[in-house]
DRENDO-1510 file (C-alpha; in Angstrom, 1 decimal, always signed):
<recs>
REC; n; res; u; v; w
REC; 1; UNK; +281.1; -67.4; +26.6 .
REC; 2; UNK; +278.7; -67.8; +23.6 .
REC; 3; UNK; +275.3; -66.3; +23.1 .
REC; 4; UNK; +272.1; -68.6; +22.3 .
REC; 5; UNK; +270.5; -67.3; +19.3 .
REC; 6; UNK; +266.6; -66.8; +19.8 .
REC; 7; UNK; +263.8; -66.4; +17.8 .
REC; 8; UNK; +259.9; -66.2; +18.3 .
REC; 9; UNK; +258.2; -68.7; +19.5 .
REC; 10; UNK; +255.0; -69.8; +17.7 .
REC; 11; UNK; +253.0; -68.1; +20.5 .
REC; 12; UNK; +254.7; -65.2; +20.1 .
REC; 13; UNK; +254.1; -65.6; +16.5 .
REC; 14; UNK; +250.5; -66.2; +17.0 .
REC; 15; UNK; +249.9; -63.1; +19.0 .
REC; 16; UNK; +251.4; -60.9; +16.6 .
REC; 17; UNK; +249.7; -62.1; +13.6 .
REC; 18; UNK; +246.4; -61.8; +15.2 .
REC; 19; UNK; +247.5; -58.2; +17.0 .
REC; 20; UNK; +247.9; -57.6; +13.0 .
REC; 21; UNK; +244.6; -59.1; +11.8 .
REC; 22; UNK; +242.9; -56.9; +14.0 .
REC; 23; UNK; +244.7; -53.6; +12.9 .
REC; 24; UNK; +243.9; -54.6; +9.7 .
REC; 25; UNK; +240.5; -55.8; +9.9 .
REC; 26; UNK; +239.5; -52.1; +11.9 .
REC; 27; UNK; +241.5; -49.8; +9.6 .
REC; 28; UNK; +239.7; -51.8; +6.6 .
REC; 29; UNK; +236.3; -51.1; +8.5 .
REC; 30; UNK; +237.5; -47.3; +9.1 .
REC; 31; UNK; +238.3; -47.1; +5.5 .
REC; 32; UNK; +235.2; -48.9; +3.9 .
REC; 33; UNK; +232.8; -46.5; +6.8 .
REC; 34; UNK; +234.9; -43.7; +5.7 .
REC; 35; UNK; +234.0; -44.6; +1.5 .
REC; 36; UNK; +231.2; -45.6; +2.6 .
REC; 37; UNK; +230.0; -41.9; +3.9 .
REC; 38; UNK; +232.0; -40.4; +1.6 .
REC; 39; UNK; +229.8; -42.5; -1.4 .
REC; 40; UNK; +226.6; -41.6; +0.8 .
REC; 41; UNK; +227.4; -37.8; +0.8 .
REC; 42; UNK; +227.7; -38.1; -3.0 .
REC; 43; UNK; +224.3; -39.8; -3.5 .
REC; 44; UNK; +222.6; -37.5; -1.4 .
REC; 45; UNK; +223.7; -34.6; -3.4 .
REC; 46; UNK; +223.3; -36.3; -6.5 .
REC; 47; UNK; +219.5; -37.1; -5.7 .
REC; 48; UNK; +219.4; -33.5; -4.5 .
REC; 49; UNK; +220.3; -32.1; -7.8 .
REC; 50; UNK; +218.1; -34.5; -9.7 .
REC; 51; UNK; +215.0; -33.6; -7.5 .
REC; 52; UNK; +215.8; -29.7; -7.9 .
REC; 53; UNK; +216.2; -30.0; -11.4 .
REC; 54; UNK; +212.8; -31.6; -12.1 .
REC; 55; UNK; +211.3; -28.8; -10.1 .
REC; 56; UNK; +212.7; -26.5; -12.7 .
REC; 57; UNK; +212.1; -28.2; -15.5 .
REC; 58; UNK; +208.4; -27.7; -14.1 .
REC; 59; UNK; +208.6; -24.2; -13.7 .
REC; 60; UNK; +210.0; -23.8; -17.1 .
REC; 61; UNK; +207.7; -26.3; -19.1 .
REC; 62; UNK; +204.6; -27.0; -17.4 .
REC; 63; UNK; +205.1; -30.4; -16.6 .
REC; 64; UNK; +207.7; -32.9; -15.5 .
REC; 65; UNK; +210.0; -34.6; -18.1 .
REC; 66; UNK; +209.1; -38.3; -19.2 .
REC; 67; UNK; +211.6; -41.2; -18.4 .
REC; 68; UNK; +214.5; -41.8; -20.7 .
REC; 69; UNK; +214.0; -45.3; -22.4 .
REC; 70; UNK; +218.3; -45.9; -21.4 .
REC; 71; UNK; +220.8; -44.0; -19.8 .
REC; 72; UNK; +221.5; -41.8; -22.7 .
REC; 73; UNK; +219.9; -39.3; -20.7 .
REC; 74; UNK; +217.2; -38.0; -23.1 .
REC; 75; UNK; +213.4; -38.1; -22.0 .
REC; 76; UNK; +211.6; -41.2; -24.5 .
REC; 77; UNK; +207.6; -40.6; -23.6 .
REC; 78; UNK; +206.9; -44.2; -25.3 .
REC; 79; UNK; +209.5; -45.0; -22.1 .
REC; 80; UNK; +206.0; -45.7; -19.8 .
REC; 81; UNK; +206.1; -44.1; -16.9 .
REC; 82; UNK; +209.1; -45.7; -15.1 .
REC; 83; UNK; +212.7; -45.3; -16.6 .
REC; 84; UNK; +216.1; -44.1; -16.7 .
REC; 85; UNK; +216.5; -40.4; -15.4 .
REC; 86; UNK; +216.6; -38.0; -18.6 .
REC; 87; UNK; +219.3; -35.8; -16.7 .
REC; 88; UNK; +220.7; -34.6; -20.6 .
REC; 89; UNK; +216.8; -33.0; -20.6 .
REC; 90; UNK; +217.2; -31.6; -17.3 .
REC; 91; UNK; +220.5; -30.1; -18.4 .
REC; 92; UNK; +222.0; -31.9; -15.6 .
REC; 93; UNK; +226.1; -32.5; -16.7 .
REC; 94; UNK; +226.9; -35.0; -14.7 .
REC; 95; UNK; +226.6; -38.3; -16.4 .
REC; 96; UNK; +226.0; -40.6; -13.0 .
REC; 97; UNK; +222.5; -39.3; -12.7 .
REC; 98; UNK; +222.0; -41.4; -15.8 .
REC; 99; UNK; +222.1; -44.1; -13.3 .
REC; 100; UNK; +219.1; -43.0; -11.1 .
REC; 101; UNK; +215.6; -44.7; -11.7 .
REC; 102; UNK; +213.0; -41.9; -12.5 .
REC; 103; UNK; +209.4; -42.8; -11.9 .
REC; 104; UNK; +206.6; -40.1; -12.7 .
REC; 105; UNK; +202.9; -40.2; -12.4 .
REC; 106; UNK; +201.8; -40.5; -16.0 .
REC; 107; UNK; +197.6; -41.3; -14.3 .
REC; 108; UNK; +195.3; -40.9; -17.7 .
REC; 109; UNK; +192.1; -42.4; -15.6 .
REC; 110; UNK; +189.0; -40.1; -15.0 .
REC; 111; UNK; +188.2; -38.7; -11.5 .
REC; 112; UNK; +185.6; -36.6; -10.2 .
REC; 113; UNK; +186.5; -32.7; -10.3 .
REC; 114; UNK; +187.4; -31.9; -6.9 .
REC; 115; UNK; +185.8; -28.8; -7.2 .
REC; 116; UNK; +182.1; -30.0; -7.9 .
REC; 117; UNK; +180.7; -33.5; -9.2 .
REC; 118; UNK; +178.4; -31.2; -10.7 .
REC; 119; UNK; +178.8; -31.9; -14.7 .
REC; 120; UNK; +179.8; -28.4; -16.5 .
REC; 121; UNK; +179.4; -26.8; -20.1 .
REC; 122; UNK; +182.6; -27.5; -20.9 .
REC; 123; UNK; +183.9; -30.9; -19.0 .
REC; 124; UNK; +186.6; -30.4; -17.3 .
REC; 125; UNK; +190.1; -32.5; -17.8 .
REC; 126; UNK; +190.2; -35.0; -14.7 .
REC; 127; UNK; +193.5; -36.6; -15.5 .
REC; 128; UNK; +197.0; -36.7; -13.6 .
REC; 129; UNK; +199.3; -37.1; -16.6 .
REC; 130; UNK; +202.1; -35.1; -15.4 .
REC; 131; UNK; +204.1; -35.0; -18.1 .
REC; 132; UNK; +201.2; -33.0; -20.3 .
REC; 133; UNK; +200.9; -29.5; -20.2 .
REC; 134; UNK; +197.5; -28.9; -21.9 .
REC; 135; UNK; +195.4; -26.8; -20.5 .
REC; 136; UNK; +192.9; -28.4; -17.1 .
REC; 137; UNK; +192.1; -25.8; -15.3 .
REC; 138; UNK; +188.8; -23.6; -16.0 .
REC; 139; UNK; +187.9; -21.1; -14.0 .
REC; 140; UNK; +184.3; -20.6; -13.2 .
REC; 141; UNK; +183.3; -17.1; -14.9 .
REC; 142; UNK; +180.0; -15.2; -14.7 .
REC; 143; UNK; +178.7; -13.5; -17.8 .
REC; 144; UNK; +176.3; -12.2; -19.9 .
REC; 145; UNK; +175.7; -13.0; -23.6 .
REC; 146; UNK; +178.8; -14.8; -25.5 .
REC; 147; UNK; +182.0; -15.1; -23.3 .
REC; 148; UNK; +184.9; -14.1; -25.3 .
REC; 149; UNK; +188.3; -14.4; -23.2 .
REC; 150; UNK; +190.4; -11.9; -25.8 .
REC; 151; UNK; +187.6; -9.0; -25.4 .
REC; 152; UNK; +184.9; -10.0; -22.2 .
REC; 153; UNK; +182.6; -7.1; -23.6 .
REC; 154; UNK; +179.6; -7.3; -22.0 .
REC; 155; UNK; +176.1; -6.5; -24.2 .
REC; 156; UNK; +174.2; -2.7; -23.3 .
REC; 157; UNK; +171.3; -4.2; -22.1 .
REC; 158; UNK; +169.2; -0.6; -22.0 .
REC; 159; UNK; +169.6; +2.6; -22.1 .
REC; 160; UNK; +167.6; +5.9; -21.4 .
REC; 161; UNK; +165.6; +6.3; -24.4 .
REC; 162; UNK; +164.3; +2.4; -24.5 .
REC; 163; UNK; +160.5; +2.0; -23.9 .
REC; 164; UNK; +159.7; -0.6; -20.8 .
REC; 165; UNK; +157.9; -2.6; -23.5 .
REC; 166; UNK; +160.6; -3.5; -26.0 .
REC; 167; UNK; +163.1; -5.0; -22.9 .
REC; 168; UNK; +163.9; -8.5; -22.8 .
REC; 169; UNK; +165.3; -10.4; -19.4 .
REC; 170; UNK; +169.2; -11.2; -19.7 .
REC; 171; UNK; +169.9; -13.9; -17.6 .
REC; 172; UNK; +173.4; -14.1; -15.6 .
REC; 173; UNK; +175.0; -17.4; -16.4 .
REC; 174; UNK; +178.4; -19.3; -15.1 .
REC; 175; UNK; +180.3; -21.8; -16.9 .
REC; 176; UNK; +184.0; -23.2; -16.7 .
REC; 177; UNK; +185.7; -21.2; -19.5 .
REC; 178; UNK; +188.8; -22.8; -21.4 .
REC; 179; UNK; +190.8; -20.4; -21.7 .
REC; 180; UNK; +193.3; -22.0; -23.6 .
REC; 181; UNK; +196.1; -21.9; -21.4 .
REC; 182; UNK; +198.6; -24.3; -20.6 .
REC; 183; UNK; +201.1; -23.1; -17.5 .
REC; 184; UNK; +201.7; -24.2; -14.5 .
REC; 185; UNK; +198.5; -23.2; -12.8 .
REC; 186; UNK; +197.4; -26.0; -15.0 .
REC; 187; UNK; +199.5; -28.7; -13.3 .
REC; 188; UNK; +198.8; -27.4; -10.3 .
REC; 189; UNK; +195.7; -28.7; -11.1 .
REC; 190; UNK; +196.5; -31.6; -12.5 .
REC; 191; UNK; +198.8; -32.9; -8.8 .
REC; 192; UNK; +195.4; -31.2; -7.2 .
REC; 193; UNK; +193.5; -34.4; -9.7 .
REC; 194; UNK; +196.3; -36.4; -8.4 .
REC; 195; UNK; +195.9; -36.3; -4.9 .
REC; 196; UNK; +192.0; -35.2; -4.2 .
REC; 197; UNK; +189.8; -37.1; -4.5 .
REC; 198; UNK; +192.4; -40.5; -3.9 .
REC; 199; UNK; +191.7; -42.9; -6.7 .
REC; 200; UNK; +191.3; -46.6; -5.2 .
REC; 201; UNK; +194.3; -48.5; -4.0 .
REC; 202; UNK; +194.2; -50.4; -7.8 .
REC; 203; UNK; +194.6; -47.4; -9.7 .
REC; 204; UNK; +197.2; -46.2; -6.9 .
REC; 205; UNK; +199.4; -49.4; -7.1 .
REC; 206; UNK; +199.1; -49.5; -11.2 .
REC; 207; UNK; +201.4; -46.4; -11.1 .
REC; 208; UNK; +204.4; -44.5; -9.4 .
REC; 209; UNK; +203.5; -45.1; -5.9 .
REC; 210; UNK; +205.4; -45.9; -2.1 .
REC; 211; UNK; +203.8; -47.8; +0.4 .
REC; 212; UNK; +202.9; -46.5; +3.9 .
REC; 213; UNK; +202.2; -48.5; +6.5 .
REC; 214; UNK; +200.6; -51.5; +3.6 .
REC; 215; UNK; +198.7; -49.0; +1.5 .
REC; 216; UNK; +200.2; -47.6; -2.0 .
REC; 217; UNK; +200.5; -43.8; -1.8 .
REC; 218; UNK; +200.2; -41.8; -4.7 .
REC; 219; UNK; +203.4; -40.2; -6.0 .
REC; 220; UNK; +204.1; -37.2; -8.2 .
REC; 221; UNK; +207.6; -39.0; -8.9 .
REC; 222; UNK; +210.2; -40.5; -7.5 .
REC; 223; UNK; +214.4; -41.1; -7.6 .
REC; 224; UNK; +215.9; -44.3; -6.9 .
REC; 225; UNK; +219.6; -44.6; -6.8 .
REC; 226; UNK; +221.6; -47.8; -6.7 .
REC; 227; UNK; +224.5; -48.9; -4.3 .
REC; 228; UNK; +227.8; -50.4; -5.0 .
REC; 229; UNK; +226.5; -53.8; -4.1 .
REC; 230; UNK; +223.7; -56.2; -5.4 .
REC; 231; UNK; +222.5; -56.1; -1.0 .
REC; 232; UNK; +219.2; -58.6; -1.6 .
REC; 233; UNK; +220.9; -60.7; -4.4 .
REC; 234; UNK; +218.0; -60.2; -7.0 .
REC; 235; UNK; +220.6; -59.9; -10.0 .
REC; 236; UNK; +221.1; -56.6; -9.8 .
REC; 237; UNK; +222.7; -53.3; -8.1 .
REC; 238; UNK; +218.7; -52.0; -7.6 .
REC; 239; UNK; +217.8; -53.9; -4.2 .
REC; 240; UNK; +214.2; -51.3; -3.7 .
REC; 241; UNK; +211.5; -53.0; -5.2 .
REC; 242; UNK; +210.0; -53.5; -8.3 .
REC; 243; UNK; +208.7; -50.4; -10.4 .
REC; 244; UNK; +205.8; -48.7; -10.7 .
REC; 245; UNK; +206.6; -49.5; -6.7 .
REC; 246; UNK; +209.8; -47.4; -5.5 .
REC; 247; UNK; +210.7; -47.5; -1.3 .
REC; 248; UNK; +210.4; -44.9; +1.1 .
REC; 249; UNK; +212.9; -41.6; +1.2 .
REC; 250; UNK; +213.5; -42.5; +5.0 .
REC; 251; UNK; +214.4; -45.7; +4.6 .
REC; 252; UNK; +217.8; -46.5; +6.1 .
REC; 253; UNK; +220.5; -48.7; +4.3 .
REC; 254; UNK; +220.8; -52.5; +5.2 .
REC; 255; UNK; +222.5; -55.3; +4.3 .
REC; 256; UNK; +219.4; -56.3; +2.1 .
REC; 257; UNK; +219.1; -52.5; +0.8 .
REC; 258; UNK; +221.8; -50.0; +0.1 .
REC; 259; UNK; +219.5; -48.3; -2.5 .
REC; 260; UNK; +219.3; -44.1; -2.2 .
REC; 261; UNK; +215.6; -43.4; -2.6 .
REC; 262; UNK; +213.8; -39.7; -2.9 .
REC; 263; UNK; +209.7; -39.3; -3.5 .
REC; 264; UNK; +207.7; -36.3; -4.0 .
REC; 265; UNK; +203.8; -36.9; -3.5 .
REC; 266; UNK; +201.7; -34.7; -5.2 .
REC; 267; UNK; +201.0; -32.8; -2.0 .
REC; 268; UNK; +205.0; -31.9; -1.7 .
REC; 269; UNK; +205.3; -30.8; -4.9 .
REC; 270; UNK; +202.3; -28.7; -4.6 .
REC; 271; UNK; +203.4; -27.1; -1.5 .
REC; 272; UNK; +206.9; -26.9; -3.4 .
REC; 273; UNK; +205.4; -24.9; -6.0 .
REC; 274; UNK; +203.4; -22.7; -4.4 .
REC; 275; UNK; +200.3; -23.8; -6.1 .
REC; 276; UNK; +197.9; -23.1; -2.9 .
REC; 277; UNK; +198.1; -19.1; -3.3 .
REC; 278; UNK; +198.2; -19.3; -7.3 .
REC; 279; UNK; +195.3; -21.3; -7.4 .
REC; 280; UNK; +193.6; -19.8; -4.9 .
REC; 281; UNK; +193.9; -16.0; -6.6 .
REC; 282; UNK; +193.8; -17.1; -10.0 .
REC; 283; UNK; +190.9; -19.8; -9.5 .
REC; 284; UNK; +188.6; -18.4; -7.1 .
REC; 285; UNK; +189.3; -15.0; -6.3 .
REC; 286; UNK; +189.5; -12.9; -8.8 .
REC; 287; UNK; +186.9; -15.1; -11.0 .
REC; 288; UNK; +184.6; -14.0; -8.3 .
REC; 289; UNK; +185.6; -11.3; -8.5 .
REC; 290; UNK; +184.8; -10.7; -12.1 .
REC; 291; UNK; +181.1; -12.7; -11.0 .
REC; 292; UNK; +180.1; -10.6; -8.4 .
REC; 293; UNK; +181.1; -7.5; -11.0 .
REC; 294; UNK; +178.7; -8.9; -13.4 .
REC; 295; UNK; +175.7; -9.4; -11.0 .
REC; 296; UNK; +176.0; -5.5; -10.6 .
REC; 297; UNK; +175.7; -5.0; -13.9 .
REC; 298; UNK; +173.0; -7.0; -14.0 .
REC; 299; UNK; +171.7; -5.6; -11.1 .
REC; 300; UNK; +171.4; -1.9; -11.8 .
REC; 301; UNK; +169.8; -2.9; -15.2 .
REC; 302; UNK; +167.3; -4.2; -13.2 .
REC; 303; UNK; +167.3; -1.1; -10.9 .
REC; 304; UNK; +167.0; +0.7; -13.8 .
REC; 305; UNK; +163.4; -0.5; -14.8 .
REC; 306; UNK; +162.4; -0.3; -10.8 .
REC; 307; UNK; +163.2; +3.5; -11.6 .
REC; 308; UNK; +161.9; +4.0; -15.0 .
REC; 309; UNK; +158.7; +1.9; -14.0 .
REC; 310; UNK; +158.9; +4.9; -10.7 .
REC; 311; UNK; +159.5; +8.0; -13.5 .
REC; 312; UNK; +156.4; +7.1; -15.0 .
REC; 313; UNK; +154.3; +6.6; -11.8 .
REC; 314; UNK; +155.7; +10.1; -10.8 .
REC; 315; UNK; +154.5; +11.4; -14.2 .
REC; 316; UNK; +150.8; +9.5; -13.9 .
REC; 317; UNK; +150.8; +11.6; -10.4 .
REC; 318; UNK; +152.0; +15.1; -11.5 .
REC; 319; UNK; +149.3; +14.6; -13.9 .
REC; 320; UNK; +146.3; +13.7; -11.6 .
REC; 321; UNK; +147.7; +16.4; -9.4 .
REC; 322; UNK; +147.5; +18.5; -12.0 .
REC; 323; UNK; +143.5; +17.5; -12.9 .
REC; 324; UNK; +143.2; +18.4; -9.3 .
REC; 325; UNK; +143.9; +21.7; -9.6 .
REC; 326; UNK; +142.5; +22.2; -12.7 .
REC; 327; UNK; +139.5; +21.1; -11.2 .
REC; 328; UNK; +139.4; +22.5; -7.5 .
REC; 329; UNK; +140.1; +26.1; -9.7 .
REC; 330; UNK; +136.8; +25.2; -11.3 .
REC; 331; UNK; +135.1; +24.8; -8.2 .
REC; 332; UNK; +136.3; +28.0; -7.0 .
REC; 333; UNK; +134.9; +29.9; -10.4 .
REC; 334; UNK; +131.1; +28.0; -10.0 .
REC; 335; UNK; +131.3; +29.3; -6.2 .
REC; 336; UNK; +132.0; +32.8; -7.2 .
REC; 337; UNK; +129.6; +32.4; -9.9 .
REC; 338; UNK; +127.0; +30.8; -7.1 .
REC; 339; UNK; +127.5; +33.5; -4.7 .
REC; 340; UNK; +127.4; +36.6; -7.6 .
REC; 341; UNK; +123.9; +34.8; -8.6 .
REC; 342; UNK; +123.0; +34.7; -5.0 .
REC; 343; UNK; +124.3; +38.6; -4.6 .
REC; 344; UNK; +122.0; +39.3; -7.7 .
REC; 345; UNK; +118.9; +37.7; -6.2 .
REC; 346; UNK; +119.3; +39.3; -2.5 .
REC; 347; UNK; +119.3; +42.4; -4.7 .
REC; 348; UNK; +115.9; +41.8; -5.9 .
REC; 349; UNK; +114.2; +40.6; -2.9 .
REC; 350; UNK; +115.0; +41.0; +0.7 .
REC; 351; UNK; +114.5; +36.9; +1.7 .
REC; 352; UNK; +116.4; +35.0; +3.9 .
REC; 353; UNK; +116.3; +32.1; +0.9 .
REC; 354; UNK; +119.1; +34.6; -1.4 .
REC; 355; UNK; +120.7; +34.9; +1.8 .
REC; 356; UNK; +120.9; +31.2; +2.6 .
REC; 357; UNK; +122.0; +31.4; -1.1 .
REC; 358; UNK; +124.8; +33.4; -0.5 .
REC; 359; UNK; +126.3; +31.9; +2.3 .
REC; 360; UNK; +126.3; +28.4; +0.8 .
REC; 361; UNK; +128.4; +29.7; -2.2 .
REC; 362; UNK; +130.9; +31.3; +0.3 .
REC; 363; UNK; +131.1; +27.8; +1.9 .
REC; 364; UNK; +131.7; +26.3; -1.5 .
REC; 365; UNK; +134.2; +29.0; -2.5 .
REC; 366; UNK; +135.9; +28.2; +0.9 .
REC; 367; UNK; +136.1; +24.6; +0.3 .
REC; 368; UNK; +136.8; +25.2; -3.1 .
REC; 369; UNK; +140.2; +27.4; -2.2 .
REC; 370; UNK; +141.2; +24.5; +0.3 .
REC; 371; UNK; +141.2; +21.8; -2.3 .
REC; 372; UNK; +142.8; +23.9; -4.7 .
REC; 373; UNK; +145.7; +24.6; -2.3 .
REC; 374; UNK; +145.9; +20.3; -1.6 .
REC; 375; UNK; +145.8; +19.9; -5.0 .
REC; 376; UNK; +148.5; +22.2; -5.6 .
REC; 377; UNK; +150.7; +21.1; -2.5 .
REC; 378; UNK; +150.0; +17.1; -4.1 .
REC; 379; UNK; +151.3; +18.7; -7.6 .
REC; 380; UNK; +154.5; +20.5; -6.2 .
REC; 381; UNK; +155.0; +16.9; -3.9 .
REC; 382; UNK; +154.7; +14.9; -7.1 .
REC; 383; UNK; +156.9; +16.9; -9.2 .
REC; 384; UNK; +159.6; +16.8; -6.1 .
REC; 385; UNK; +159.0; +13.1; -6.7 .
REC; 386; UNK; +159.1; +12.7; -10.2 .
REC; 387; UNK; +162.5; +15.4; -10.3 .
REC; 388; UNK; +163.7; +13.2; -7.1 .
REC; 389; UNK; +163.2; +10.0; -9.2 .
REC; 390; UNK; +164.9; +11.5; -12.4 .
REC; 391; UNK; +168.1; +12.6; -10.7 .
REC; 392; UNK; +168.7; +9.2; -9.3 .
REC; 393; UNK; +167.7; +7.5; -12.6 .
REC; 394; UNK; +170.5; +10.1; -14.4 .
REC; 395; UNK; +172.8; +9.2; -12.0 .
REC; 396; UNK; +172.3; +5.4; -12.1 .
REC; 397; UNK; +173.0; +5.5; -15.7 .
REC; 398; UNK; +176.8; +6.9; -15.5 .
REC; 399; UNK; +177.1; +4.2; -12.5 .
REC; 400; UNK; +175.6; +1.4; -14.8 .
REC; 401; UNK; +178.4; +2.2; -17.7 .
REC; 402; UNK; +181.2; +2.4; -14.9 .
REC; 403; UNK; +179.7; -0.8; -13.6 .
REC; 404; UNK; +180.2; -2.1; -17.1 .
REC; 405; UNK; +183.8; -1.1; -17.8 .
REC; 406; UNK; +184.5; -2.5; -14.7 .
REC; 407; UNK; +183.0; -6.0; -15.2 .
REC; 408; UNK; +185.0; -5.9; -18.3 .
REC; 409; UNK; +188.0; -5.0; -16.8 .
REC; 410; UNK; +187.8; -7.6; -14.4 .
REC; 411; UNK; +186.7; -10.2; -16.8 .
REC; 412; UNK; +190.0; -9.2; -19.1 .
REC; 413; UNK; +191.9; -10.1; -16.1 .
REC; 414; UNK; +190.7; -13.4; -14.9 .
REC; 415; UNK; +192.5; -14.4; -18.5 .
REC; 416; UNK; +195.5; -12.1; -18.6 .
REC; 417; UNK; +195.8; -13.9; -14.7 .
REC; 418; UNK; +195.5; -17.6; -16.4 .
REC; 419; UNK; +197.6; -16.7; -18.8 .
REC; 420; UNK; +200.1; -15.5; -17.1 .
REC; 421; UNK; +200.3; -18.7; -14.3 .
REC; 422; UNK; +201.8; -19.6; -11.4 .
REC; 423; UNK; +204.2; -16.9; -11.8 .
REC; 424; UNK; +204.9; -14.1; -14.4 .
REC; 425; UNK; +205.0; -16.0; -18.1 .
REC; 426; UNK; +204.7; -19.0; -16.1 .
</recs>
């Protein structure tokens, strides 16, 4: 009997080939979701990095890094402010983060201090150049005489031996010293200029900015990294938009946008930084601090005449007191004079006048004694007074000097603090 040879139909055919399509078609889309995580996952981390390392280049110099002019990797600040990452400055060794677009707020437009519109001694730097490290902030300081930040000595205004007539009026005065500084307390300042008060939405769109909800934000700087594909077919792997403009960090990928994006406002980075205690010891504190020291100073020199000016009233009084006593003794002698007269003429005659005589000197010898003994009771009160007076002047003296060395002291350390930065040699 022979066998009929078969073979597949062309249904049979057509199922398998399409049973295969589809395998292939879902293990390609497995694979391609599985690169593309895997390429996402990379990105991430490589942003990451990129963002950390500007942080520390902050800490380290003052400022963040300006872009690099091509993907050589080395900050170019005739770049602008939008450019090629400058990971080589940032010490970063992996050569892909040459590929990330670095935008930085490089803002050289004057804004009002946000401290006080008030204009000051010394203006005051109101840019929001980033890149700079110069130093912007100056704290408000209280003093008397020259201000000199290497040796705050403040001038003797008196001492004990100086009459009330040859003292001048010292006036307390507050300025913004320069200190001459430049640390991070100083861009702290500068992201502070950056953020508050907002410049207008021209200004804001002119430079590194995002848009939120149709307004430009203000950005201390931003990452942009590109996908593997050219998504919105503008000629090029970036699909975000056009710089100084860069997209938000949330922004999810699309077919019109696989760009990686990471910005940093000038709030974040501030918070980041920890500029908020810094600025708050450094600035305000112990400035007023050092102020409120002075006025003291100042204070108790002023104290110091109220008591001098009291010394010599106490002196004027132990002398009246004195011409009181001296005078009521006197009365007290022409009484006993009166009454040994009047004694001497009741000898002669028996009247009643020498008698009259005698008893009006007694009552003047009576009233005599009692003024002496007020005048002597006013004369041990105003020496009380006077020595009263004198120990609280001899004491105010020791606390004026320690009020001095103090005031110094805290003066010294407003700069050693700005000096010093947002942390030790920082």
């Amino acid at each position: 009997m022979r066998m009929k040879n078969r073979g597949f139909s062309l249904l049979e055919l057509a199922v398998v080939v399409l049973i295969l399509g589809l395998v292939t078609t879902l293990t390609w889309r497995f694979i391609a979701a599985r690169l593309q995580q895997k390429e996402a996952v990379v990105t991430r981390s490589l942003l990451e990095r990129a963002d950390w390392a500007l942080t520390g280049f902050v800490l380290s110099n003052h400022r963040l890094p300006c872009p690099s002019a091509d993907a050589n990797g080395l900050e170019d600040c005739a770049t602008g402010h939008v450019g090629a990452l400058p990971y080589r400055t940032l010490g970063m060794a992996d050569a892909r983060a040459g590929t990330i677009r670095y935008g930085v707020l490089r803002r050289s437009e004057t804004v009002v201090d946000p401290e006080d519109p008030t204009p000051f001694d010394t203006p005051l730097p109101r840019d929001a150049v980033l890149t700079l490290a110069v130093d912007r902030f100056y704290p408000l300081v209280g003093f008397i005489g020259a201000f000199t930040p290497a040796a705050p000595a403040l001038p003797t205004l008196t001492t004990k031996d100086n009459p009330l007539s040859g003292r001048t009026f010292v006036p307390v005065e507050a300025k913004n010293i320069p200190l001459g500084y430049a640390n991070g307390i100083d861009f702290c300042y500068a992201l502070r200029v950056a953020e508050d008060p907002s410049p207008d939405a021209g200004v804001t769109s002119a430079n590194v900015h995002t848009n939120v909800n149709g307004s430009p934000r203000q950005l201390a700087y931003a990452l942009a990294l590109p996908g593997v594909l050219d998504a919105n077919d503008a000629g090029g792997l970036f699909d975000t938009p056009l710089p100084p403009e860069f997209g938000a960090s949330t922004a999810a990928t699309t077919w019109l946008n696989d760009d990686r994006v990471r910005v940093v406002g000038p709030g974040v980075l501030w918070n980041r930084l920890g500029c908020g205690e810094a600025v708050s010891a450094i600035g305000h504190a112990q400035p007023n601090a050092a102020t409120a020291a002075v006025m003291l100073y100042q204070a108790l020199y002023d104290y110091e005449q109220v008591l001098e000016q009291a010394l010599e009233l106490a002196n004027a009084n132990i002398t009246m007191a004195s011409s009181g006593v001296v005078g009521a003794v006197g009365s007290i002698i022409d009484a006993v004079s009166a009454g040994l007269h009047a004694a001497g003429d009741s000898a002669k005659s028996a009247g009643g006048l020498a008698a009259s005589s005698i008893g009006a000197a007694v009552l003047m010898g009576v009233a005599a004694a009692v003024v002496t003994v007020s005048a002597a009771l006013a004369l041990t009160t105003a020496v009380e007074v006077r020595n009263m007076t004198d120990q609280r002047y001899q004491f105010l003296q020791g606390l004026r000097d320690t009020a001095k060395g103090f005031a110094e002291r805290l003066a010294s350390n407003v700069a050693t603090a700005d000096a010093k930065g947002l942390y030790l040699g920082r």
